[in-house]
Backbone of each chain as ProteinMPNN parsed JSONL, in Angstrom:
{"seq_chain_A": "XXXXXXXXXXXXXXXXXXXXXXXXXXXXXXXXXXXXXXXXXXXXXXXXXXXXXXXXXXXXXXXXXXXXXXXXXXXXXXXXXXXXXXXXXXXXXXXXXXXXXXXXXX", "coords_chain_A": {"N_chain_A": [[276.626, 5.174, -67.296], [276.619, 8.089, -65.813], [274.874, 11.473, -66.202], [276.915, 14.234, -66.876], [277.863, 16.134, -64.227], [276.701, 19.652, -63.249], [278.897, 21.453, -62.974], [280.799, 20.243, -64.386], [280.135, 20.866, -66.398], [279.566, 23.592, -67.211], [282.549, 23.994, -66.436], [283.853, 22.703, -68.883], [282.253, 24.645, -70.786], [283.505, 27.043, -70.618], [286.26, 26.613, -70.942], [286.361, 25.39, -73.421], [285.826, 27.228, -74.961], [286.615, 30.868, -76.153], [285.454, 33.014, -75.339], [282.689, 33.623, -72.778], [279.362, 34.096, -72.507], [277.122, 33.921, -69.157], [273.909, 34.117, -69.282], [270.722, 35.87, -68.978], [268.606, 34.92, -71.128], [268.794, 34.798, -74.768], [271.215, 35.532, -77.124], [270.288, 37.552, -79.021], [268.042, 38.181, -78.089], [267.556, 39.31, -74.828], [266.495, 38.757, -71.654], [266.946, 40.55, -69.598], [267.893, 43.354, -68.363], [270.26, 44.031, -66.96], [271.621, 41.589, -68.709], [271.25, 42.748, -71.23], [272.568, 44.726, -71.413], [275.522, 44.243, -71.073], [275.616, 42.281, -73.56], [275.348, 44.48, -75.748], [277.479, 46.117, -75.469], [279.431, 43.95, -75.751], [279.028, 43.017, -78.088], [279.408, 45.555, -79.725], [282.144, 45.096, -79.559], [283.505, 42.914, -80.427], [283.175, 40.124, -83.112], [282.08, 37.647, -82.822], [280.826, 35.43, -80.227], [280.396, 33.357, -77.33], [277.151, 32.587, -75.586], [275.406, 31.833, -73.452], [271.737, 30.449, -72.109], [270.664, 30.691, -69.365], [268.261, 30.448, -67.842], [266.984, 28.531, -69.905], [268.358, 26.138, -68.401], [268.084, 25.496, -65.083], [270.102, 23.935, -63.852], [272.548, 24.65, -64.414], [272.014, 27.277, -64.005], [272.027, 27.433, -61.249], [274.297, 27.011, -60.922], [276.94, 28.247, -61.753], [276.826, 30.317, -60.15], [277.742, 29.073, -58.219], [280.086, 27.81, -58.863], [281.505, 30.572, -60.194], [281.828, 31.448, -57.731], [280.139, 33.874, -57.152], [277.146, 35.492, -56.883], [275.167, 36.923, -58.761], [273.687, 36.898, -62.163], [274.52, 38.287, -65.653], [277.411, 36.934, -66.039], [280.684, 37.434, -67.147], [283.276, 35.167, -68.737], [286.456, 35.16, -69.778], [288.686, 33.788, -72.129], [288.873, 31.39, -70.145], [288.761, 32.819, -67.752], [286.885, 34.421, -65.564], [285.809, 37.31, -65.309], [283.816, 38.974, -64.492], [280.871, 40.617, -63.409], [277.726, 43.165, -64.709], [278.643, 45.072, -63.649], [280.939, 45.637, -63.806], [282.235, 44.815, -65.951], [281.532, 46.991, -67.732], [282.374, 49.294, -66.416], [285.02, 48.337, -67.153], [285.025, 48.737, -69.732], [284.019, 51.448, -70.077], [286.587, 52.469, -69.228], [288.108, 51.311, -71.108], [289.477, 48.821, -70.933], [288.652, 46.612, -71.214], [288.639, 45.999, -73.739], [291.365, 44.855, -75.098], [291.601, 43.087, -73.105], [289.898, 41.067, -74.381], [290.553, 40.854, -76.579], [292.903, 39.232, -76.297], [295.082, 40.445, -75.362], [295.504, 41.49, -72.719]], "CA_chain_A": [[277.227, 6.516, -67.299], [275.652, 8.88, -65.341], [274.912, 13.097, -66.875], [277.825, 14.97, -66.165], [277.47, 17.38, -63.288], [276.593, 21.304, -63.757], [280.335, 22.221, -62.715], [281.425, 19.884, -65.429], [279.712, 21.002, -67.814], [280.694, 25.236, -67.297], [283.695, 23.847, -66.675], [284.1, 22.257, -70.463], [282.234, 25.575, -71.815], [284.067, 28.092, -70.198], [287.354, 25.875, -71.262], [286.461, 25.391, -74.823], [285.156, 28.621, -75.766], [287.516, 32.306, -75.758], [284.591, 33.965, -74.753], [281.464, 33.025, -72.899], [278.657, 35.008, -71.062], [276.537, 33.361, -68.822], [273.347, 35.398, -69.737], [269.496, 35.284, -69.21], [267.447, 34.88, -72.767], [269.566, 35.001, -75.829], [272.205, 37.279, -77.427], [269.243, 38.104, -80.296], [267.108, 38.502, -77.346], [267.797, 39.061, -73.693], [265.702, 38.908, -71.018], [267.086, 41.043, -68.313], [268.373, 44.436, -68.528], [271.847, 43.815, -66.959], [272.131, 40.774, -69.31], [270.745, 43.084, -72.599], [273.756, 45.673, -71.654], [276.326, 43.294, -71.287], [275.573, 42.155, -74.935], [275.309, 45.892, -76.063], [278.986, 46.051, -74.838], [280.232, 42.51, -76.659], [278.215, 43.399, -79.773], [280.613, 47.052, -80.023], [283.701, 45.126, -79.227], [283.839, 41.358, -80.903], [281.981, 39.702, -83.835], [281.376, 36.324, -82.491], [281.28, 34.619, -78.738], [279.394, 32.235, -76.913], [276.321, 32.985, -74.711], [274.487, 30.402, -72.386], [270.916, 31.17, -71.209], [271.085, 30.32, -67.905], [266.966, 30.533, -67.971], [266.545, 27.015, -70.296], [268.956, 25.097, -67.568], [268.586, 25.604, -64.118], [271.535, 23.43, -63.312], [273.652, 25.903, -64.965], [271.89, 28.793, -63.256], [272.459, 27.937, -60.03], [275.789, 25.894, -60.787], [277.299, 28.737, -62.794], [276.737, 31.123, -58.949], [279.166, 28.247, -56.892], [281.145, 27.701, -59.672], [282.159, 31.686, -59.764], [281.357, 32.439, -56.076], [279.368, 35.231, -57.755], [275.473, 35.519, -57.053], [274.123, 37.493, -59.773], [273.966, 36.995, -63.518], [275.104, 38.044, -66.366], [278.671, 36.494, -65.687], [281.283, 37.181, -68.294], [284.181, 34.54, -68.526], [287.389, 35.386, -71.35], [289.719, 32.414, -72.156], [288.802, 30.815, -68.925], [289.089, 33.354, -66.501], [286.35, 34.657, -64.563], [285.817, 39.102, -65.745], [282.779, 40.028, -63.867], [279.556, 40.927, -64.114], [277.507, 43.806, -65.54], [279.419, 46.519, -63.327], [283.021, 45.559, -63.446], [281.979, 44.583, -67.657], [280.431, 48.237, -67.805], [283.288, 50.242, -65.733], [286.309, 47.884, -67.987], [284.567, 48.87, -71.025], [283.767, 52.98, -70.083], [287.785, 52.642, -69.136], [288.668, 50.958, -72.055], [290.426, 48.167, -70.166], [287.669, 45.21, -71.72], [288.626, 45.315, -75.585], [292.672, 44.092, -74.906], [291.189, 41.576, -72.853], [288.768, 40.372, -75.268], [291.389, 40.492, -78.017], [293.748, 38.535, -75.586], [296.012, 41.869, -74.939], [295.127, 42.452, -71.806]], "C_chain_A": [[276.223, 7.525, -66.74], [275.984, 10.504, -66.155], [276.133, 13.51, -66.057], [277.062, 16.323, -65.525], [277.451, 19.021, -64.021], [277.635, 21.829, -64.033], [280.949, 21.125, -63.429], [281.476, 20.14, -66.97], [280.119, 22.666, -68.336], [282.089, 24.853, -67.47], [284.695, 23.422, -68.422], [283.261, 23.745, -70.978], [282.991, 26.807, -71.831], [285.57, 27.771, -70.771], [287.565, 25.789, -72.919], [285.857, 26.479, -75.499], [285.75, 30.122, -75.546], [286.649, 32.905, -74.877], [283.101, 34.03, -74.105], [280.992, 34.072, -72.236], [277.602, 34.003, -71.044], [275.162, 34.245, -68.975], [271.682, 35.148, -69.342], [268.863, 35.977, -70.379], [269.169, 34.593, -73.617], [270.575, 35.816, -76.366], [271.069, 37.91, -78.167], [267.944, 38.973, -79.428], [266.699, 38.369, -75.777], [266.697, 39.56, -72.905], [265.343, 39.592, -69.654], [267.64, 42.473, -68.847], [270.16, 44.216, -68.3], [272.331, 42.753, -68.111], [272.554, 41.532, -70.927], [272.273, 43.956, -72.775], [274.831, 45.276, -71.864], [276.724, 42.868, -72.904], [276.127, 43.031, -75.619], [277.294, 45.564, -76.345], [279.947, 45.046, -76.173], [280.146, 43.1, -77.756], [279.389, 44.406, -80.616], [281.632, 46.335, -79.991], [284.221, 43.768, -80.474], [282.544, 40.777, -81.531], [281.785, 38.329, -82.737], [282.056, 36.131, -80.648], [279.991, 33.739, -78.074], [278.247, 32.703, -75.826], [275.341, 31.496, -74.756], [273.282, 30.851, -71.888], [270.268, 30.41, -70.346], [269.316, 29.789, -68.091], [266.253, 28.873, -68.45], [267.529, 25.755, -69.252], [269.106, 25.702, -65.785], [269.813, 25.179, -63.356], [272.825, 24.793, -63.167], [273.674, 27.474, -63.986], [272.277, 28.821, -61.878], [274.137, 27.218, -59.523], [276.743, 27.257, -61.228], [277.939, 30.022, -61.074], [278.194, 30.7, -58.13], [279.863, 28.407, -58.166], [282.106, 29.133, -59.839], [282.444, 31.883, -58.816], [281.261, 33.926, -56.574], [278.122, 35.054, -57.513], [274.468, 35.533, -58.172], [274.613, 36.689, -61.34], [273.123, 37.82, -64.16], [276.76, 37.815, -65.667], [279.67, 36.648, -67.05], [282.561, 35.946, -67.984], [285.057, 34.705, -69.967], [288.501, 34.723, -71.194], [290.213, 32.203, -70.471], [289.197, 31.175, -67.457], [288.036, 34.338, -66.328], [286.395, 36.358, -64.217], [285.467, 39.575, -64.909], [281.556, 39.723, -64.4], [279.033, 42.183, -64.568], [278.543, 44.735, -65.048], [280.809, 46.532, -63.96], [282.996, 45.099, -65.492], [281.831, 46.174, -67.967], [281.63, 49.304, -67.51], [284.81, 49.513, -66.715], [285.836, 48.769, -69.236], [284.477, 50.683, -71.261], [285.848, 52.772, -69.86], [288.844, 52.367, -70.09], [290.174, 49.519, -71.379], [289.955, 46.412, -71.073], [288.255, 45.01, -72.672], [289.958, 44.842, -75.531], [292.257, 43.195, -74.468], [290.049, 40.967, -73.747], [289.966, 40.046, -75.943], [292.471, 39.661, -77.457], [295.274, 39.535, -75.58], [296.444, 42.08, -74.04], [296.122, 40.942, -70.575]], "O_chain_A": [[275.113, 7.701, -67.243], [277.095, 10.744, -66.63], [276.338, 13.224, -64.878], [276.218, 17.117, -65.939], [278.039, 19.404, -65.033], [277.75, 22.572, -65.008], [282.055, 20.986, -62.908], [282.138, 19.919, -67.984], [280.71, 22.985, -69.368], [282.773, 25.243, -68.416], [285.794, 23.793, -68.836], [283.912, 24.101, -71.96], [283.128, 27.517, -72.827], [286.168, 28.795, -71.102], [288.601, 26.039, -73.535], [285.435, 26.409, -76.653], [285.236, 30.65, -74.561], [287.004, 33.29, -73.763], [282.237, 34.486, -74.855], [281.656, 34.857, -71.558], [277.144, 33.374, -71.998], [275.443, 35.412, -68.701], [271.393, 33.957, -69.453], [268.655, 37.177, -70.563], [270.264, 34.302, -73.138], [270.684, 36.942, -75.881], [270.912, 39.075, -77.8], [267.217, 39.898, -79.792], [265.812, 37.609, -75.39], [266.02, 40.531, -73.24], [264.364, 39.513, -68.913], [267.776, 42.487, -70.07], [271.04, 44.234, -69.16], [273.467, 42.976, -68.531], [273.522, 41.255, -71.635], [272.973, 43.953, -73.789], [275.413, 45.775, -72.827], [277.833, 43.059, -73.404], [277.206, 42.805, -76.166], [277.969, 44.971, -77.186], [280.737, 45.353, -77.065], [281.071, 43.653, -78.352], [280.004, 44.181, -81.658], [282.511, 46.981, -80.561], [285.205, 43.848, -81.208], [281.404, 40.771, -81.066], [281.09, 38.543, -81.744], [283.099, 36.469, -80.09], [278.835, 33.645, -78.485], [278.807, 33.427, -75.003], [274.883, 30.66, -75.535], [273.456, 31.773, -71.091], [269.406, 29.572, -70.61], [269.176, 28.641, -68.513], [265.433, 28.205, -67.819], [267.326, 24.556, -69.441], [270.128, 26.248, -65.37], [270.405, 25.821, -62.489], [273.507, 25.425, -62.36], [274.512, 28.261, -63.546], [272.736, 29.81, -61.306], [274.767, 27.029, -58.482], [277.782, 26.978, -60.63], [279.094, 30.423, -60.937], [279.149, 31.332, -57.679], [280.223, 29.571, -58.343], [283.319, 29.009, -59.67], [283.447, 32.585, -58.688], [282.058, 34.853, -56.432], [277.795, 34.065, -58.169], [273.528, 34.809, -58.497], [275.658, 36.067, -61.529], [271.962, 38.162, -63.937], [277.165, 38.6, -64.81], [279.379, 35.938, -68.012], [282.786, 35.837, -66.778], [284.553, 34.462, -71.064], [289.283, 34.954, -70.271], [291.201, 32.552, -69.825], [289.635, 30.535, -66.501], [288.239, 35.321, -67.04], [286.87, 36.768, -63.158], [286.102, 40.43, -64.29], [281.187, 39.001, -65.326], [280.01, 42.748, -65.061], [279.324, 45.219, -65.867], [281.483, 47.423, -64.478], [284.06, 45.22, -66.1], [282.418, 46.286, -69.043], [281.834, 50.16, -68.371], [285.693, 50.344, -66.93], [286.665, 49.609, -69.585], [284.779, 51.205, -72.334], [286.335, 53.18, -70.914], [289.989, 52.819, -70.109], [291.4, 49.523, -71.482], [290.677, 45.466, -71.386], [288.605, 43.84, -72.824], [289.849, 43.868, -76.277], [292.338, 42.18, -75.161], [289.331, 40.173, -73.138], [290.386, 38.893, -75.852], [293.169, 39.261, -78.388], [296.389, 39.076, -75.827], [297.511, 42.685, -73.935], [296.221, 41.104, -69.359]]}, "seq_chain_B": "XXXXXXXXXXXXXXXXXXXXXXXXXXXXXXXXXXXXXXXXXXXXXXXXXXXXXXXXXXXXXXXXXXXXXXXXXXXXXXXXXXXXXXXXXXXXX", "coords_chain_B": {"N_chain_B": [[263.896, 57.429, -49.274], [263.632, 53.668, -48.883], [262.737, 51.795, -47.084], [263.846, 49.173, -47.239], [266.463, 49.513, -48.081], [267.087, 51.183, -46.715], [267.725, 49.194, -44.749], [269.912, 48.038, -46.228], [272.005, 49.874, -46.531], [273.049, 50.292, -44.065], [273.449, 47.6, -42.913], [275.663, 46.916, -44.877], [277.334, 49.212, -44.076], [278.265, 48.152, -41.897], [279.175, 46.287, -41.893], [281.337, 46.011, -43.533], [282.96, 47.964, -42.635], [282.518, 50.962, -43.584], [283.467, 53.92, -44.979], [281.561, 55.423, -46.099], [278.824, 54.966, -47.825], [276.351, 54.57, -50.377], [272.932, 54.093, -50.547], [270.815, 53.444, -53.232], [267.112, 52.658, -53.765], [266.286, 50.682, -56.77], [264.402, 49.358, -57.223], [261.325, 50.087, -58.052], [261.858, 50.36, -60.872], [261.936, 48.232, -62.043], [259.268, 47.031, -62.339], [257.274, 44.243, -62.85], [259.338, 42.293, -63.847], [260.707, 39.387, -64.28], [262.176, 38.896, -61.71], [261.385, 40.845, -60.681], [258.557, 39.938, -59.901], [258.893, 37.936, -58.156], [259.676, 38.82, -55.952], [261.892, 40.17, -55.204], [264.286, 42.619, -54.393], [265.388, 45.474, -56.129], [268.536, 46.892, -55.835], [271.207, 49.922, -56.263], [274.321, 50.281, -55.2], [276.794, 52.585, -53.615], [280.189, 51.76, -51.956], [282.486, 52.762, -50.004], [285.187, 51.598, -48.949], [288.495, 50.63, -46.379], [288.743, 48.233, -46.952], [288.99, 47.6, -49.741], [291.47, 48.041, -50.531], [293.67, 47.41, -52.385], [292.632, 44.996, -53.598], [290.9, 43.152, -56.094], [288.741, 44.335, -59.062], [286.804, 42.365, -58.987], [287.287, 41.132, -56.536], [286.667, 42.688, -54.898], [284.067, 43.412, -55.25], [283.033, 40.399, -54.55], [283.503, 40.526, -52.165], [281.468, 42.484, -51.145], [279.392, 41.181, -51.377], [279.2, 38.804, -50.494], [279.281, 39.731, -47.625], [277.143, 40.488, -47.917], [275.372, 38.206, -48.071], [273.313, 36.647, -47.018], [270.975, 38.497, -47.437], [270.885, 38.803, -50.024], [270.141, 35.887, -50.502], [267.277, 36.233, -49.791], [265.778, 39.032, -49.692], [267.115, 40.605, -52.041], [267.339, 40.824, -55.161], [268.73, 41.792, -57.252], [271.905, 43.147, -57.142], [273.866, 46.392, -58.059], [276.767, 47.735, -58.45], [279.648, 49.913, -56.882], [282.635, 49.933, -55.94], [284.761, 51.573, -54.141], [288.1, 52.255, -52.989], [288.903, 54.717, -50.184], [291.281, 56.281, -51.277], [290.179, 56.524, -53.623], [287.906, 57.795, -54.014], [288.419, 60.14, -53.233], [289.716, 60.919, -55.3], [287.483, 61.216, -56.994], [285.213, 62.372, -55.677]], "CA_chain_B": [[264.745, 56.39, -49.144], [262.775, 52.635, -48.628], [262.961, 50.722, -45.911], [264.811, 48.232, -47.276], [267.606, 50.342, -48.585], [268.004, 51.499, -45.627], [268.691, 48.513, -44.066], [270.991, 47.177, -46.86], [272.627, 50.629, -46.091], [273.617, 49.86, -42.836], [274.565, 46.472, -43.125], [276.932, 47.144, -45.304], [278.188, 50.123, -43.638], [278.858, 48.044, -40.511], [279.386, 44.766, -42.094], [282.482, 46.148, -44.238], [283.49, 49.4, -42.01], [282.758, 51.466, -45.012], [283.474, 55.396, -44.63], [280.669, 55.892, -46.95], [277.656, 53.925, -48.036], [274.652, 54.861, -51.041], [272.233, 53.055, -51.194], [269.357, 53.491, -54.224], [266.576, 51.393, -54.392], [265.479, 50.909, -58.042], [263.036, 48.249, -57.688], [260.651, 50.553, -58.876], [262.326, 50.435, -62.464], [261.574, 46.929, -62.985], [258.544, 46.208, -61.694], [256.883, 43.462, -64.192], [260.591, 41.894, -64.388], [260.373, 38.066, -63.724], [262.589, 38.706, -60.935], [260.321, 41.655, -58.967], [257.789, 39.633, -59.326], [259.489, 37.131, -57.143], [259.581, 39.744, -55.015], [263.161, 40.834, -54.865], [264.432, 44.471, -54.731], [267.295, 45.84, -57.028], [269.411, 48.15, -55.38], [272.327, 50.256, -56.458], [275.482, 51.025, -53.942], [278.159, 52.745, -53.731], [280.298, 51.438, -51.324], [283.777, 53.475, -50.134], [286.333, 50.649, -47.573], [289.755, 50.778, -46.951], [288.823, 46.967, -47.165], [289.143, 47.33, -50.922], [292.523, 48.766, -51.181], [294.783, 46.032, -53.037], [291.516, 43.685, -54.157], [290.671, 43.432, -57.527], [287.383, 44.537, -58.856], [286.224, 40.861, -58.47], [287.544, 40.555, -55.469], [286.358, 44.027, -53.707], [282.769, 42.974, -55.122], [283.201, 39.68, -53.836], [283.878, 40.637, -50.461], [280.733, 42.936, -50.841], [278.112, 40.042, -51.834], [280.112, 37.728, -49.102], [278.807, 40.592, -46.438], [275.012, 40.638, -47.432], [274.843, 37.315, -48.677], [272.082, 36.532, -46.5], [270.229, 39.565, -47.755], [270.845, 38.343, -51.471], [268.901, 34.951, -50.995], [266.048, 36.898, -49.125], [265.217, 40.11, -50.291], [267.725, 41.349, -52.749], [267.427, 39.884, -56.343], [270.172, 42.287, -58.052], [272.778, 44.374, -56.558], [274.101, 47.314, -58.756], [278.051, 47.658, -57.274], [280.591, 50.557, -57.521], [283.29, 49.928, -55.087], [286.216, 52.334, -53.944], [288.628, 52.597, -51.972], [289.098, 56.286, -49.069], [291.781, 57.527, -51.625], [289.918, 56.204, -54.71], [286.651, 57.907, -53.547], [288.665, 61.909, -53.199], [289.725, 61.574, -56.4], [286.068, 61.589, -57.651], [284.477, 63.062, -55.242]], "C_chain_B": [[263.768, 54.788, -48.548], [263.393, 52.198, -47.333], [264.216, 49.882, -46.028], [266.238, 48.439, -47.994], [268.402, 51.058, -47.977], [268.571, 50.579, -44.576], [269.786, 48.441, -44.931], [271.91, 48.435, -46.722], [273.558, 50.375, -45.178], [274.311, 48.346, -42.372], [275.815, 46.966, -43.48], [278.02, 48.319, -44.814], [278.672, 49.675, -42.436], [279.385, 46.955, -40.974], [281.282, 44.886, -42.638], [283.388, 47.519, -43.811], [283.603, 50.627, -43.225], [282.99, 52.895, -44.666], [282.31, 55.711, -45.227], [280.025, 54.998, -47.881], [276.377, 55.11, -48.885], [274.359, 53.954, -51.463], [270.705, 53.733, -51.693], [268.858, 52.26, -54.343], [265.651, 51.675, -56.052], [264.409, 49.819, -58.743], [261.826, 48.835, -58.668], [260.462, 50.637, -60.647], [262.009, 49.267, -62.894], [260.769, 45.606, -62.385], [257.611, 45.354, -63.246], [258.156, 42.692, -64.278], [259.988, 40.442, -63.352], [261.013, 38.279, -61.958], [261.981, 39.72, -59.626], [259.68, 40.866, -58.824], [258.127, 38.87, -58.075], [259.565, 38.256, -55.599], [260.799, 40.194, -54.543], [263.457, 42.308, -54.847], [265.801, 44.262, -55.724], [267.584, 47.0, -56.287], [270.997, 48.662, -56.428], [272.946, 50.604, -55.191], [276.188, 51.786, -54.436], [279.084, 52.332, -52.445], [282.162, 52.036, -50.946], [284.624, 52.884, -48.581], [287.473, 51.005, -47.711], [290.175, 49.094, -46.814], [289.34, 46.291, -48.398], [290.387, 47.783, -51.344], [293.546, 47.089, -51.246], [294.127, 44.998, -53.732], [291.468, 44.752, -55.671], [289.412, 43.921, -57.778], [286.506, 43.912, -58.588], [286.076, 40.604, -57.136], [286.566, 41.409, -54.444], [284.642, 43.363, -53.772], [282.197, 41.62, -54.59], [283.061, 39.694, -52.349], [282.267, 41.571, -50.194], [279.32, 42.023, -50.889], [278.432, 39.122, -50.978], [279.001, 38.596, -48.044], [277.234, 40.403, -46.482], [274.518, 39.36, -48.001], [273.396, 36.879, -48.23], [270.524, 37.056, -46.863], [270.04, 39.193, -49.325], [270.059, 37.302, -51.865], [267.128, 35.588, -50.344], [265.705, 37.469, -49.492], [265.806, 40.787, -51.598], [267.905, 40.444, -54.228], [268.316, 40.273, -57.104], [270.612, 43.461, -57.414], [273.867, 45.343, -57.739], [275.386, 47.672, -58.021], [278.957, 48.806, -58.022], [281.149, 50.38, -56.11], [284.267, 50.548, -55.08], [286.843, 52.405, -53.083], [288.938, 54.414, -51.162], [289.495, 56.759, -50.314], [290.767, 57.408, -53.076], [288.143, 57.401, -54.749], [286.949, 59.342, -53.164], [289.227, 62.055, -54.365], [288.78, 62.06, -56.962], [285.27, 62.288, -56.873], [284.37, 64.543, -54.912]], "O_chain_B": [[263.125, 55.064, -47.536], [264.505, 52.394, -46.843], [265.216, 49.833, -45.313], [266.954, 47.516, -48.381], [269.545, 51.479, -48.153], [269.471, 50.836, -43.777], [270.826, 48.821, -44.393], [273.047, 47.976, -46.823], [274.755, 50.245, -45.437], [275.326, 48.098, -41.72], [276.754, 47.33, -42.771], [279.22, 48.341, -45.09], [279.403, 50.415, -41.777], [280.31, 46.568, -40.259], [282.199, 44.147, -42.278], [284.29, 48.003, -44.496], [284.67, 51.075, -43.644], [282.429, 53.032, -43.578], [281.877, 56.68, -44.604], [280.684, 54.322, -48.671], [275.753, 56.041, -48.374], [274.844, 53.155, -52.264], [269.823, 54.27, -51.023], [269.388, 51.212, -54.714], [264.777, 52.487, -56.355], [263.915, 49.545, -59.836], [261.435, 48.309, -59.71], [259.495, 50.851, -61.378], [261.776, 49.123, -64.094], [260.972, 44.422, -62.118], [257.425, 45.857, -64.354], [257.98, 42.124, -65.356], [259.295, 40.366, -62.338], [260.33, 37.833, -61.036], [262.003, 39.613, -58.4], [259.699, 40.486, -57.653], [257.622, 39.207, -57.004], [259.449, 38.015, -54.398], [260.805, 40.646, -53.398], [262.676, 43.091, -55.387], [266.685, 43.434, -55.941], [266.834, 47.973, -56.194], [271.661, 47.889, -57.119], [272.334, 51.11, -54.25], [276.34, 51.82, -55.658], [278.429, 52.762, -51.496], [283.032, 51.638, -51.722], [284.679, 53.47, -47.5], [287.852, 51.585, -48.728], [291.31, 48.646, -46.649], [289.854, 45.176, -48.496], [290.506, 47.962, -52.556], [293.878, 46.182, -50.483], [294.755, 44.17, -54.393], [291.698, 45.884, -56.096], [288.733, 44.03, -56.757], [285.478, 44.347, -58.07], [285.122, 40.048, -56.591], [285.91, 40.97, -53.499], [284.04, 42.943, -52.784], [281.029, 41.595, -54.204], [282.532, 38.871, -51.601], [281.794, 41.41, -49.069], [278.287, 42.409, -50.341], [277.421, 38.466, -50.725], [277.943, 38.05, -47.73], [276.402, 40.241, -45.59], [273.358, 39.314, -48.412], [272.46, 36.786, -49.024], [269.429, 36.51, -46.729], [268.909, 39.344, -49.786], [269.412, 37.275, -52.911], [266.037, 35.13, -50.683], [264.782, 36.979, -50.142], [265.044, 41.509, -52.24], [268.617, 39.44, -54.252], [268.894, 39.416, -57.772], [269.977, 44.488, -57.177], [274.747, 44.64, -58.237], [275.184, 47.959, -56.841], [279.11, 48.854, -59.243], [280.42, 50.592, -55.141], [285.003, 50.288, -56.031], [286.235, 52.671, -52.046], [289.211, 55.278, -51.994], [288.707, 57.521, -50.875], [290.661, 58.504, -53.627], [287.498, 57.511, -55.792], [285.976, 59.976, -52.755], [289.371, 63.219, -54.738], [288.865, 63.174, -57.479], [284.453, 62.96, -57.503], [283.342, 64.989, -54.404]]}, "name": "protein", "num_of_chains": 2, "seq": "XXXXXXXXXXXXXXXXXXXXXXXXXXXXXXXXXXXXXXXXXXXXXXXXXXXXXXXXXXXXXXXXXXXXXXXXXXXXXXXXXXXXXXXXXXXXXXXXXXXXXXXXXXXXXXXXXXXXXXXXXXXXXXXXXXXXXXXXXXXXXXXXXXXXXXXXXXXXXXXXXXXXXXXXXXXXXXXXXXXXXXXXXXXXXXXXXXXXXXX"}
């Protein structure tokens, strides 16, 4: 049996989890500014969700890029569809457009 | 205005026919960050097409990281994105 591939493996977390962000460092303790705000954001909106730090798996980090066709991270993904990153997280959230889609509203 | 802010200016203002192109560089803000060191810049845009009229916000920013991709594995380590469309861009302005 060989390791399942990078884009099998987002693919199963992004699939089994409502709410993931792809993130660098921790939720407790992020390591980027766009990633820390992102959090900020979640933190105000929804007790619990999943965060990945991209940082302990390169696979992920640069699998996580093709797998969106997105460049940057933080990446949000909400019941398996593909949000944004910090801006379009940042501009939903000042608009009030983010918390329905979190709560599956939206 | 840097050098390299003013290219990524102009790219994008020719790359995506934009009516209106800012570009801030805020490398300065996070110098010490694993990723200056690497030597990337962070920029902010603003970026005003009538490329973006009907795209989603995914999509519009999509289409803007498509245009400088080149510029993204080279020099640019995080891009800062507000995209609008002509009419989207006289409401606010």
């Amino acid at each position: 049996m060989s390791e399942p591939t990078a884009h099998a493996r987002i693919q199963a977390l992004v699939d089994g989890n409502p709410v993931v962000l792809f993130m660098k460092g921790h939720r407790q303790m992020p390591q980027c500014g766009f990633s820390a705000q992102v959090i900020q954001i979640l933190d105000s909106l929804i007790p619990e969700y999943t965060t990945v730090n991209v940082l302990e798996d390169p696979e992920v980090r640069q699998g996580i890029k093709d797998f969106s066709n997105w460049p940057t991270i933080p990446q949000l993904y909400v019941r398996g569809e593909f949000v944004g990153g910090c801006d379009i997280i940042t501009e939903m959230y000042q608009s009030g457009e983010l918390q329905p889609q979190l709560r599956g509203e939206g | 205005m840097s050098d390299r802010s003013e290219k990524l200016e102009a790219a994008l203002q020719e790359r995506l026919n934009a009516v209106h192109v800012e570009v801030e560089d805020e490398s300065h803000l996070h110098a010490g960050h694993a990723g200056a060191r690497e030597g990337g810049g962070h920029f902010r845009a603003l970026i005003v097409s009538e490329r973006f009229e009907g795209l989603t916000r995914v999509q519009a920013q999509r289409a803007v990281f498509d245009a400088v991709a080149t510029e993204m594995n080279e020099w640019i380590h995080a891009l800062s994105l507000r995209t609008l469309t002509p009419s989207q861009w006289d409401e606010v302005s």
